[in-house]
C-alpha positions as CSV (number, residue, x, y, z in Angstrom):
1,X,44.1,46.1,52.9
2,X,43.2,48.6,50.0
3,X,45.0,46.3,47.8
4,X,42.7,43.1,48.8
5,X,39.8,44.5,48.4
6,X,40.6,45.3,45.0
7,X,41.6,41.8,44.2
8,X,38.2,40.7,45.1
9,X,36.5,42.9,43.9
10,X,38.2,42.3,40.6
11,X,37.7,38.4,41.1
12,X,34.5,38.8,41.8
13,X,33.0,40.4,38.7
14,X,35.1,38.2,37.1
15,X,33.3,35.3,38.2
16,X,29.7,36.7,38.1
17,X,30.9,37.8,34.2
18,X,31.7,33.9,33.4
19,X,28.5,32.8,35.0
20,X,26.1,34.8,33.0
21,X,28.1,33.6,30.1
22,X,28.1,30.2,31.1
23,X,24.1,30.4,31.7
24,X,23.5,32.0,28.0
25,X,25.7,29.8,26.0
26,X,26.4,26.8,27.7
27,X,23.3,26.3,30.4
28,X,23.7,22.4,30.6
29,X,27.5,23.1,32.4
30,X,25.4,24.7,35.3
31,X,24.3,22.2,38.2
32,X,20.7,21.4,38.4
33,X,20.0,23.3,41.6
34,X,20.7,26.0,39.6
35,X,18.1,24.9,37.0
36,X,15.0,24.5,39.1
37,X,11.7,24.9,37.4
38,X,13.1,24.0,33.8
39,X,11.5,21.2,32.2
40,X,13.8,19.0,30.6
41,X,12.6,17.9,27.0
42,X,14.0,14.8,25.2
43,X,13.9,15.0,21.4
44,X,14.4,11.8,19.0
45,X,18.0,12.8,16.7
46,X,18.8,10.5,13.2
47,X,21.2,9.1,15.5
48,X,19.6,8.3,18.6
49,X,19.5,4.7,17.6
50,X,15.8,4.8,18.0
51,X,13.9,5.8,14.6
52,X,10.1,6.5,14.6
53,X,8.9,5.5,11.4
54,X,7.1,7.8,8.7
55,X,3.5,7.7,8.8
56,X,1.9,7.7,4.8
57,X,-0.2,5.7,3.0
58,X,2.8,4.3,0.0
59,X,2.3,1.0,0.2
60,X,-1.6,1.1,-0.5
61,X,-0.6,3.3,-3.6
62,X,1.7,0.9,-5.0
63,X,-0.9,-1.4,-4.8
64,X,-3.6,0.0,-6.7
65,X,-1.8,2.1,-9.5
66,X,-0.6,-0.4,-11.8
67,X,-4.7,-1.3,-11.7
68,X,-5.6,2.4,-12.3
69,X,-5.6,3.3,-16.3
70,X,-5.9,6.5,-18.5
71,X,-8.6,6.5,-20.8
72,X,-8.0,8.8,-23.7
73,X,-11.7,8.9,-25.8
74,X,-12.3,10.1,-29.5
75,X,-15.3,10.9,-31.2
76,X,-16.8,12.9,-34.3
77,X,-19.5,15.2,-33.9
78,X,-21.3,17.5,-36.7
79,X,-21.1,20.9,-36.2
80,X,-22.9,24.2,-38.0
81,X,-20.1,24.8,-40.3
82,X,-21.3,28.3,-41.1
83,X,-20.3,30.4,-38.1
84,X,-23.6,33.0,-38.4
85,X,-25.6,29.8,-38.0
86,X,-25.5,30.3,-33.9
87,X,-26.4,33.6,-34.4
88,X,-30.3,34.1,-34.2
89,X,-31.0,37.2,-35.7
90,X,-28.8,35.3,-39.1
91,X,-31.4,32.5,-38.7
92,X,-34.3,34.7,-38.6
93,X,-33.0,36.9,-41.9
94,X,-31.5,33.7,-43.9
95,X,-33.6,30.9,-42.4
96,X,-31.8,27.5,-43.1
97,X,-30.4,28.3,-46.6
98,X,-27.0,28.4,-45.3
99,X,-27.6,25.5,-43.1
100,X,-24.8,22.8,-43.1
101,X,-22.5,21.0,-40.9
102,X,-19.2,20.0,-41.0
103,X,-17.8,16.5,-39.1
104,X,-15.5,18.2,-36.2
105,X,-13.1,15.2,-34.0
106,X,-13.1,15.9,-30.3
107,X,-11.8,14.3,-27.6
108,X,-11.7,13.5,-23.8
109,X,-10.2,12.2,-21.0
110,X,-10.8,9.7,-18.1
111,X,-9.6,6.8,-15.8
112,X,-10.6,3.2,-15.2
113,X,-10.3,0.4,-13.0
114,X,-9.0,-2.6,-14.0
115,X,-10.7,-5.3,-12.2
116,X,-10.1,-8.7,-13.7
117,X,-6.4,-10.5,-15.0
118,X,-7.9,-10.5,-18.6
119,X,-8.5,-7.1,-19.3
120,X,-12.2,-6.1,-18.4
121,X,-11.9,-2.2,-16.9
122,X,-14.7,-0.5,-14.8
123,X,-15.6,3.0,-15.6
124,X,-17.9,5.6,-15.5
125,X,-20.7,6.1,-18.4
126,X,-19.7,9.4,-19.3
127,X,-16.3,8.8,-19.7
128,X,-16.6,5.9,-22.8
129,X,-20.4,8.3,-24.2
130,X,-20.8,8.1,-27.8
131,X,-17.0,7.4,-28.2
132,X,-16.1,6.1,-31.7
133,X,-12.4,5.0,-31.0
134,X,-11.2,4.4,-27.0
135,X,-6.9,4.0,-26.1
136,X,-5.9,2.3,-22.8
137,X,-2.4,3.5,-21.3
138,X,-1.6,1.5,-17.9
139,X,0.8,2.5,-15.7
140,X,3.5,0.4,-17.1
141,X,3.4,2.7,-20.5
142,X,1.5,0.0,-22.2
143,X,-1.2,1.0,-24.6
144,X,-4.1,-1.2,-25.9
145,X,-7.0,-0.3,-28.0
146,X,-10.2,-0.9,-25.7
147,X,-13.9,-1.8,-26.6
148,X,-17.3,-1.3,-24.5
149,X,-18.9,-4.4,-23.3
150,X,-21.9,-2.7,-22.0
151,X,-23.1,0.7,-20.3
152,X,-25.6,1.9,-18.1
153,X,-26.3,5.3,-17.7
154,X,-28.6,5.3,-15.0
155,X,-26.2,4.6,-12.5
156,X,-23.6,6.0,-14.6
157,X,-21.0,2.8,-15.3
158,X,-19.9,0.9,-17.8
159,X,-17.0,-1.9,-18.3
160,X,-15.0,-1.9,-21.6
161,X,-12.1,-4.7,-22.7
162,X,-8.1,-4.9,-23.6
163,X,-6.3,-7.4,-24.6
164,X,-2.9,-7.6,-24.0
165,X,-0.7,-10.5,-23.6
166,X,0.1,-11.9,-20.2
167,X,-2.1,-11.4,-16.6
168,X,-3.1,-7.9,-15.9
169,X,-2.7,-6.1,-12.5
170,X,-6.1,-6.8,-11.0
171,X,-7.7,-4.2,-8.2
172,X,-8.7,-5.9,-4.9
173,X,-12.2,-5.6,-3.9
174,X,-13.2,-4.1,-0.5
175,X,-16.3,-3.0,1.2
176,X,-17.9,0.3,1.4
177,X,-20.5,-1.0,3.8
178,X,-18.0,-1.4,6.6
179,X,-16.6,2.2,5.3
180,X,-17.7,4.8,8.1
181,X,-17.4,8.6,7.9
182,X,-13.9,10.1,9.0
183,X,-12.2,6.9,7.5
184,X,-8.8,7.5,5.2
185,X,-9.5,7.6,1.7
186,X,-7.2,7.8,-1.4
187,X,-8.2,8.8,-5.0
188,X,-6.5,7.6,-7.9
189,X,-7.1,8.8,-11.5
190,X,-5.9,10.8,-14.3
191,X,-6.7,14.6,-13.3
192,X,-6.5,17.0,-16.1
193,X,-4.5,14.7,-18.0
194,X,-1.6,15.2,-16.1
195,X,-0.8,11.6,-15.6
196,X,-1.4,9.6,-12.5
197,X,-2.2,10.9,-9.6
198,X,-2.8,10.3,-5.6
199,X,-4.3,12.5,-3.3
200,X,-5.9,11.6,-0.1
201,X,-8.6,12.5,1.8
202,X,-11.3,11.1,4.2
203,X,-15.3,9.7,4.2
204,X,-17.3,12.8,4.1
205,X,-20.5,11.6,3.9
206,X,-22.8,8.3,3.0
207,X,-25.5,7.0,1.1
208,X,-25.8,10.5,-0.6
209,X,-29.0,10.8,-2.7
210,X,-31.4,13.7,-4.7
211,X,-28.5,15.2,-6.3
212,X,-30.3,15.2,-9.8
213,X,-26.7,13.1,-11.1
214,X,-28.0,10.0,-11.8
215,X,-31.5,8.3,-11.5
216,X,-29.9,5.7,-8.7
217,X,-27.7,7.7,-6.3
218,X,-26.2,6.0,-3.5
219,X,-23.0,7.9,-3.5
220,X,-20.0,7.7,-1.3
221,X,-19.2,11.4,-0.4
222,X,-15.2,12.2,0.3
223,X,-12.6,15.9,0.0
224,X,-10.1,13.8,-1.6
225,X,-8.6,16.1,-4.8
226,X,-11.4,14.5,-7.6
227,X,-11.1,16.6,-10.7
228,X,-11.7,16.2,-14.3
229,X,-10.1,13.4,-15.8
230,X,-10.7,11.2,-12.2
231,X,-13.8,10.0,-13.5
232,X,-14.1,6.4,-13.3
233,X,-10.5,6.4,-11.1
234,X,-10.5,4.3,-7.5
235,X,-11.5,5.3,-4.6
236,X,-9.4,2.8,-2.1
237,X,-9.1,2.2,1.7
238,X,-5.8,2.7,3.6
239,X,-5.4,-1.3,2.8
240,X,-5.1,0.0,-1.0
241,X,-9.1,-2.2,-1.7
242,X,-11.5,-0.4,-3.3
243,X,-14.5,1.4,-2.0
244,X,-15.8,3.0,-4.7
245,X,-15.9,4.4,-7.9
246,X,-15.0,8.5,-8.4
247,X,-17.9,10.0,-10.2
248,X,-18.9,13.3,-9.6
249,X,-17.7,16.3,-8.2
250,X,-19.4,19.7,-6.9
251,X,-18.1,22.9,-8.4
252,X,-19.2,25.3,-10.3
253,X,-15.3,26.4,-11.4
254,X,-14.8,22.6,-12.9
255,X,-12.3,22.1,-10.1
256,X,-11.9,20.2,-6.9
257,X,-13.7,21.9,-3.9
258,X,-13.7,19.5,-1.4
259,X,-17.0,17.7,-2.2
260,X,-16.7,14.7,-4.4
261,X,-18.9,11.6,-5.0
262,X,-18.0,7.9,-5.7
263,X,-20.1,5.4,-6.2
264,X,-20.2,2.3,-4.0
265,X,-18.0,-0.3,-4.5
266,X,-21.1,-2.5,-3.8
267,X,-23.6,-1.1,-6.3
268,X,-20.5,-1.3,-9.0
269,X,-19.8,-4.7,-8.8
270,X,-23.5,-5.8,-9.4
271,X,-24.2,-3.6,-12.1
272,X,-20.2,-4.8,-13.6
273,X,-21.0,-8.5,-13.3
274,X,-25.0,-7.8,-15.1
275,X,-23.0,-6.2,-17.8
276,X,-19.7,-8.7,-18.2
277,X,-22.6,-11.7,-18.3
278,X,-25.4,-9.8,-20.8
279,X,-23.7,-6.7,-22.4
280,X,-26.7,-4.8,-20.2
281,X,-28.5,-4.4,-17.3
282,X,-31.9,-5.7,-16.1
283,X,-34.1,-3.9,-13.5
284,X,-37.6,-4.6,-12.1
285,X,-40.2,-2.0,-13.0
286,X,-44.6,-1.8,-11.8
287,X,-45.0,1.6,-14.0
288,X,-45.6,4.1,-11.4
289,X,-44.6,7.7,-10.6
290,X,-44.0,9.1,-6.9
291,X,-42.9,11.7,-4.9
292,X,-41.7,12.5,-1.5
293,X,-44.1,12.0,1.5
294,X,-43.5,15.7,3.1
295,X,-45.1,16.4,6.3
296,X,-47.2,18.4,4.8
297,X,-48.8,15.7,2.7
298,X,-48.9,13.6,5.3
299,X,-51.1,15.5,7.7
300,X,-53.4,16.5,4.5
301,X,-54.1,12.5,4.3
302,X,-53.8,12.3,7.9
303,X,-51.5,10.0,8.2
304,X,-49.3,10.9,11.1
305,X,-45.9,9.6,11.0
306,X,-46.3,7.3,8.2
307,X,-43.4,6.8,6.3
308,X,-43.7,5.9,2.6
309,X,-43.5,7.4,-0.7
310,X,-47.1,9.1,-2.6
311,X,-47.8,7.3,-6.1
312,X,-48.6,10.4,-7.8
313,X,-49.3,8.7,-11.3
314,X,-49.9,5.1,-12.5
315,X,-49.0,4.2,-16.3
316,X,-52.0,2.7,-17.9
317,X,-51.8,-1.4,-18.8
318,X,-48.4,-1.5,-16.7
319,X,-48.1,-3.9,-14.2
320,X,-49.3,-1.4,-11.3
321,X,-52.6,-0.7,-13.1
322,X,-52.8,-4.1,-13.8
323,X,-53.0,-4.8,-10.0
324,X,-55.5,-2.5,-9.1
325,X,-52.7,0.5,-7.7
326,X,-54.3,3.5,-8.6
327,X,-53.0,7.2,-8.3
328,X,-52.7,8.9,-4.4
329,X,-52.0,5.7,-3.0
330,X,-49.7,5.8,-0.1
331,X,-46.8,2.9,-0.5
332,X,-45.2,2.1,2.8
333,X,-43.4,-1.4,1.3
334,X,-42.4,-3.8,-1.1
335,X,-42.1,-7.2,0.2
336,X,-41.8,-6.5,3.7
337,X,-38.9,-3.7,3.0
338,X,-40.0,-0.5,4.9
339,X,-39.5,2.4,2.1
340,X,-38.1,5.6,3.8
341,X,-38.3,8.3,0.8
342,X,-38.7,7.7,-3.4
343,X,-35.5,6.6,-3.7
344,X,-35.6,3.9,-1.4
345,X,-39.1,3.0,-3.1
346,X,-37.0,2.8,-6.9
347,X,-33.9,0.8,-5.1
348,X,-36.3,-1.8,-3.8
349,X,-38.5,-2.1,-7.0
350,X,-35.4,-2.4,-9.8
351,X,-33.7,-4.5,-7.6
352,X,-36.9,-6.9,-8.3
353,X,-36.0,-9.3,-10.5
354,X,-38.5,-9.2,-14.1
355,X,-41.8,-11.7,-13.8
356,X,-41.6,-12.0,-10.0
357,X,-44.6,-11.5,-7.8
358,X,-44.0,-8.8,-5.5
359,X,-46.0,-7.7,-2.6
360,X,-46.6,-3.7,-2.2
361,X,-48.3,-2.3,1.4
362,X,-49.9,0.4,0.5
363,X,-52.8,3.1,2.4
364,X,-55.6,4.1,1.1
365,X,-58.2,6.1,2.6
366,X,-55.9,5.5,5.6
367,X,-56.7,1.7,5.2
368,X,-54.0,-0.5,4.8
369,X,-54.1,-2.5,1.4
370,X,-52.0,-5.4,0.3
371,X,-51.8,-5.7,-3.6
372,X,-49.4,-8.6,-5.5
373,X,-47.7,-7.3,-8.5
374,X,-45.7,-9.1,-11.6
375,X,-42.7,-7.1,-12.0
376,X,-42.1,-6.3,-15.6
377,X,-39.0,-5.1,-17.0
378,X,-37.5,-1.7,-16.8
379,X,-37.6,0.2,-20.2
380,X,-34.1,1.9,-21.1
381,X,-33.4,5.4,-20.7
382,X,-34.4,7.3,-24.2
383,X,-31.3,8.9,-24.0
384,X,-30.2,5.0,-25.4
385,X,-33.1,4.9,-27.6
């Protein structure tokens, strides 16, 4: 008896010992009674059969970067070449004797758009400024020397021309009005002067305005990487259409933060095809000066909840003076559009075409007052002058 209880003792541990190793190495060997409360999880393998495919945005790329060019920019510039001349306290000892300059080449970098089979690019103003000689290098490796059609600073574009044989890779154009904040962006450009580049983001913010960058901001707001060199690159939809042109970045280190700014794909084309037909661009002008309508303000003229813009200053024989505006007038609208803040007011007036008759709401002495004016033309920036 001894003996047998030996045995089964013996067989015993030998079992429970092949059971525990069963359970830690090989736990799908035990039945399922024996598993209860496990959840059973079911994970895809390359050979499943079944293969989910990889999410990314490739195929937009391919579309847009043979459109996307490097715009490499030359210019010569006189600088003091006397060293001491920067130096005030050598100025204020030596005067100008030792005064004289010295021509000095400098360069910069950029990106463009290429937006028609022939050659005609779409860049930024600042990228092609005071530029003597301008090179073209598409994606292909082609080069091409390019010239400026036109440029307008104020909303900081301009279009310049290649010519090279054959039909050009074209960008398509989308819509930034249907664009919506959260939407998937990409930027394409030329950062640093690395060569091209993709990097992806989303719809920030819209219709940004007051940033003091240009004088008509409308600005499409995105984190996509935007850094120097970008300027003038594409900002495209998941479709690979554009929606806007990169512009502007906020940083005080000079690199990418997260808080970039494109302008409308919308505003670009207009101002494009002005330039492409008359090498410029024409905007409507009445000669005033305004500022914001603060609350403040507008319980000093007891006004309420008025929305409109203060003319703080009217230019004398301008077409405003001419139809009796005058200074601390309260405009609400220009020909029936309701104006919301000053930049609203100069959207609505330079979109105005020259010589048309325009009719500005205003209050005064909380009276309403409805004037007719003859839009003149908008004088160019002095900075062009």
């Amino acid at each position: 008896m001894r003996k047998f209880w030996l045995l089964f003792a013996q067989a015993t541990t030998i079992g429970l010992a092949a059971m525990f190793i069963i359970h830690t190495l090989k736990p799908g060997l035990l039945p399922t009674a024996a598993r209860s409360g496990v959840v059973t999880l079911y994970e895809n393998t390359p050979d499943s059969g079944s293969k989910i495919p990889a999410a990314g945005f490739s195929a937009a790329a391919k579309k847009v970067m043979p459109a996307v060019v490097n715009i490499f920019t030359s210019s010569v510039v006189n600088v003091p070449a006397n060293p001491f001349m920067d130096d005030p306290r050598f100025r204020f000892f030596f005067g100008d004797q030792f005064e004289d300059f010295a021509p000095q080449k400098t360069s910069s970098l950029g990106s463009g758009v290429i937006v028609s089979h022939d050659g005609y690019i779409l860049t930024n103003h600042h990228v092609v400024e005071a530029a003597d000689q301008i090179e073209v290098a598409l994606s292909d490796g082609r080069k091409a020397k390019g010239h400026i059609v036109g440029s307008d600073p104020e909303s900081d574009l301009a279009v310049i021309k290649i010519d090279l044989p054959g039909t050009l890779p074209a960008i398509t154009f989308g819509s930034a009005e249907q664009s919506q904040v959260g939407d998937i962006v990409l930027a394409i450009g030329n950062p640093f002067g690395v060569g091209q580049t993709v990097t992806m983001g989303i719809v920030s913010a819209l219709k940004r305005n007051h940033l003091g960058l240009n004088t008509f901001e409308n600005f499409i707001q995105t984190d996509a990487a935007i850094n120097p060199g970008n300027s003038g690159g594409a900002l495209v939809d998941i479709n690979g259409n554009l929606i806007g042109i990169n512009s502007a970045i906020y940083s005080p280190s000079g690199g990418s933060l997260g808080i970039g700014f494109a302008i409308p794909v919308s505003t670009a084309k207009k101002i494009m095809e002005q330039i492409i037909q008359s090498g410029s661009v024409t905007r409507g002008w009445i000669g005033v000066a305004v500022q914001e309508l603060t609350p403040e303000l507008a319980e000093s003229f007891r006004l309420g909840d008025v929305q409109g813009v203060l003319i703080s200053e009217v230019m004398r024989g301008g077409p405003a003076d001419q139809a009796g505006i005058r200074a601390g007038d309260i405009l609400t609208a220009v020909d029936n559009r309701q104006l919301t803040d000053s930049s609203s007011m100069l959207e609505s007036i330079a979109s105005l075409p020259p010589g048309k008759v325009a009719v500005l709401r205003l209050l005064r002495n909380q009276q309403e007052v409805v004037l007719q004016v003859k839009v003149g033309k908008r004088p160019k920036p002095r900075l062009q002058e």
